[in-house]
C-alpha positions, 0 to 999 in steps of 0.5 A, a space after each residue: 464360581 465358574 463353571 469349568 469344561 473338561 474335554 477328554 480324548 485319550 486321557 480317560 481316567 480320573 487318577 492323575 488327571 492334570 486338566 481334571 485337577 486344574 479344574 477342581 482347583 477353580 473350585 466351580 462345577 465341572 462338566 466332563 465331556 467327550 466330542 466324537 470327531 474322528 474326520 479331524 484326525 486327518 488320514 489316520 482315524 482310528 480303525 476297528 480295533 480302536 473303536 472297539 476299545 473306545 466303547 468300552 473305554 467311554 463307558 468305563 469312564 461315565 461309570 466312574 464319573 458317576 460312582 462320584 455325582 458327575 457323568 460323562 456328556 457325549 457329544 458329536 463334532 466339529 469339535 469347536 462348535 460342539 464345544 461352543 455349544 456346550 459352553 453356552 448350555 453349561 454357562 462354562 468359562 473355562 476350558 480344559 484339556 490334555 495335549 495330545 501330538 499327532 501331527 493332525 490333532 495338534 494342528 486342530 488343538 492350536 486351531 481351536 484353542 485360538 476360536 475358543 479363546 475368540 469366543 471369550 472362553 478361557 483355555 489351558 491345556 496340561 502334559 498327561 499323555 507323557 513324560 517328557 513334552 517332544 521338544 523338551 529334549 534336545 541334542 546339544 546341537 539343539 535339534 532334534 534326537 534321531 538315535 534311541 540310546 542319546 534320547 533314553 540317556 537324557 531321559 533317564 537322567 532327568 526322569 523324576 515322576 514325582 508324586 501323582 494327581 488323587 483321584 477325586 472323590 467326588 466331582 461337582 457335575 452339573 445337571 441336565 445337559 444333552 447327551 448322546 447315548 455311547 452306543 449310539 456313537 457306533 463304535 462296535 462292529 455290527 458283525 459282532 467280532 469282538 468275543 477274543 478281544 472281550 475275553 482278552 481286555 478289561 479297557 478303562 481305568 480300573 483295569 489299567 490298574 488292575 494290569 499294573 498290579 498284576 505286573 508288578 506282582 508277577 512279571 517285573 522282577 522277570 521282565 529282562 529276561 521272560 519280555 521277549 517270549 511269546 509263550 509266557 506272560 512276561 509283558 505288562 500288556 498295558 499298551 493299550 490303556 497307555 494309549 488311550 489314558 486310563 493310565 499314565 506313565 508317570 502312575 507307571 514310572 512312580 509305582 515301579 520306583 515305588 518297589 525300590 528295586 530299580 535294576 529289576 524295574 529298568 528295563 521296563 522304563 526303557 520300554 517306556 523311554 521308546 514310547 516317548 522316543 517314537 513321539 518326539 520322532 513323530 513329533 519333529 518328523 510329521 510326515 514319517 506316517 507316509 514317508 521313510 525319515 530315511 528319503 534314500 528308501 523313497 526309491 526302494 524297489 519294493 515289489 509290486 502289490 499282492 492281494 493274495 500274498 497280502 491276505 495269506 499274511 494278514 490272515 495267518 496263511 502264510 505256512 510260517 508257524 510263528 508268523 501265522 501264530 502272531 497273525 491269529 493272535 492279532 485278529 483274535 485279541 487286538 494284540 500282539 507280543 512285540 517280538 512277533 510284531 518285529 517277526 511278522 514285520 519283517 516277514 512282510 517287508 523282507 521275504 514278501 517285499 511289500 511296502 511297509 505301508 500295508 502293514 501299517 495300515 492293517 495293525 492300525 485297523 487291527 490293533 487295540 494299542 494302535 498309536 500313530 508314533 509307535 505304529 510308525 517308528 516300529 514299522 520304519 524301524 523294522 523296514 530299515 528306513 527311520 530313525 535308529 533303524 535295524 539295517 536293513 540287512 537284518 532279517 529276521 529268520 521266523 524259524 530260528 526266532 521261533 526256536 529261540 523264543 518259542 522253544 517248545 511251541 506253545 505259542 505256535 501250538 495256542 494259535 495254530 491248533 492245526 499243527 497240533 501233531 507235527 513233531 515238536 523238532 520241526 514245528 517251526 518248520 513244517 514244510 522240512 517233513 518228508 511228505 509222509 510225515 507231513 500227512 501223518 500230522 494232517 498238514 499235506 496240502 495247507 500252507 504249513 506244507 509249503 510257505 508262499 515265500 522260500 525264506 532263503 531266496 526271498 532274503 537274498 532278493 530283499 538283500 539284492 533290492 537293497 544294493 540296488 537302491 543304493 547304487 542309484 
């Protein structure tokens, strides 16, 4: 029987695994092998946080490919021609992948589906990655959505995840193939950063599952009303293992139906609903990771660029408590709870006006659950230029989000250990305290004294840029 390639990217997992199962249904041998070929992302390689979770990921995945006789062949790029080679030793006709949509992957995929094809290689590539393929739905116009609430009504209506793939118990590997050591592919920093993150994340597919027990259990039945505050554990924190594959969303969507409750799982399902959103925005709008889907905010006068406000906001400097808590918590862990992200994200575009880019670019280093179309909708949503976007006069005001969401500081206090003795009426707002007081709780002379931006005037300068923008 013929032997089958099955070239995983950001599908790591063996459970409801479609090219995995196409593969088995030939009945050949398999061989599962992952190309290392960041160059052929384009301008948006993965960045730091991302190759750490890679790492681990990988190596979760050999393991679990060789608790049942196969392994994980790794291999560097180009792509095709590792492929090709791979072909040749295995003796495969076939090959089978996942699809993925960032814009630069998938002109690649189209490519190289084409020269292997040419090659005499069989091809089929499967939907793992989402529920929805981004050109299944469709306004009655027949174009594109553009606005969330329309896109999750169509969704949600047609949303039937059906039973999902088994994990096979064994797979028929084959033998003796090349392979390169994971470590040897360079992924963790050598400058060793990374302890939060492993005391934080258990990436790989059994993890995943684990995170989703655990959620079902204990958060989804609160998820409504607990996902917004920061200092409980009411998120899923699954965005990374979504990212990368170890779990996908149809396991999630079928093991929330499975609970029978669906009022109490609703509201995760459309958190799940604006991850697909985001990729049939990215998908129809490609250029959406540079540019604003709102062209009129090409000529926004944001200010000029500010290596040191820059680095007081990525280092959790900035004298806001709870900007400052969600920057630490992102350095530390790779992560951060989503209402921070809008808070933060705001604080930079808004009060600081600097280009939605920079932050961008620094969650996509930072981030283990950097994804190209969630990265670029919620920054073009929070800076009021895509699509579905907050007004741009809406300005989130750190203090009273703190105060609302974090209402007796743990949050700030876990992250911002320096502010420890200031009184718990004006932690999110140090600067208010008399100077006395202020050195009573050991913060005269830091940042938490005096932030680098009054929040006040810097709203009426963020608004003032916006009426100028619209009046060219």
């Amino acid at each position: 029987m013929a032997t089958t390639i099955v070239w995983f990217r950001r599908d790591l997992r063996l459970g409801d695994n479609p090219a995995l199962a196409a593969a088995l249904a030939h009945g050949g041998p398999v061989v599962c092998a992952y190309v290392h070929a960041p160059e052929e992302e384009g301008a948006w390689q993965p960045g730091a946080a991302s190759h750490w979770w890679l790492h681990h990921a990988l190596r979760a995945l050999d393991g679990d490919l060789r608790r049942r006789g196969a392994s994980l062949v790794v291999r560097r790029g180009p792509t095709a021609s590792a492929l090709l080679a791979l072909a040749t030793e295995s003796g495969a006709t076939r090959i089978a992948w996942n699809r993925l949509y960032e814009p630069a992957v998938a002109a690649r995929d189209a490519a190289l589906k084409q020269s292997l094809r040419a090659a005499g290689l069989e091809c089929d590539s499967h939907k793992a990655a989402l529920l929805f393929e981004p050109w299944e739905l469709q306004t009655g116009a027949g174009g594109p959505y553009r606005v969330f609430t329309p896109f999750w009504r169509v969704a949600r209506s047609r949303l039937d995840p059906g039973p999902v793939l088994p994990t096979p118990l064994r797979l028929p590997g084959v033998a003796g193939l090349a392979s390169m050591a994971i470590e040897d592919l360079g992924l963790l920093p050598r400058i060793r950063w990374d302890a939060g993150m492993q005391q934080a994340w258990t990436p790989g597919e059994a993890g995943a599952n684990e995170g989703l027990a655990q959620f079902l259990d204990d958060a989804l039945a609160d998820y409504a009303g607990e996902r917004d505050r920061p200092d409980r554990a009411g998120t899923s924190r699954l965005s990374p293992h979504l990212h990368f594959g170890e779990i996908s969303p149809r396991q999630v969507a079928a093991a929330i139906a499975a609970r029978g409750q669906p009022a109490r799982g609703e509201p995760y399902l459309r958190q799940l609903g604006w991850r697909e959103f985001s990729h049939h925005l990215l998908f129809h709008y490609p250029l959406t990771p540079d540019a604003p889907l709102n062209p009129q905010f090409a000529h926004f006068p944001w200010a000029a660029s500010d290596a040191a406000l820059l680095a007081a906001w990525q280092r959790g400097r900035t004298g806001v408590p709870l900007v400052d808590a969600g920057m630490r918590e992102l350095w530390t862990t790779g992560w951060m709870h989503n209402r921070v992200r809008m808070v933060v994200a705001s604080f930079l575009c808004k009060n600081l006006l600097m280009h939605w880019h920079e932050g961008a670019r620094w969650f996509w280093d930072t981030l283990v659950d950097a994804d190209l179309a969630n990265n670029t909708q919620g920054w073009q949503w929070t800076a009021g230029c895509g699509a579905d976007a907050a007004p741009y006069f809406r300005i989130f005001n750190p203090v009273s989000q703190g105060e609302r969401f974090d209402p007796r500081g743990d949050y700030v206090r876990r992250w911002l250990p320096e502010l420890a003795r200031v009184p718990a009426a004006a932690l999110h707002a140090p600067w208010t305290l008399r100077p006395v007081d202020q050195a009573a709780a050991g913060i005269d002379g830091t940042p938490w004294a005096r932030p680098i931006v009054d929040l006040a005037q810097s709203r009426a300068a963020a608004l003032d840029a916006y009426q100028r923008m619209r009046a060219r």
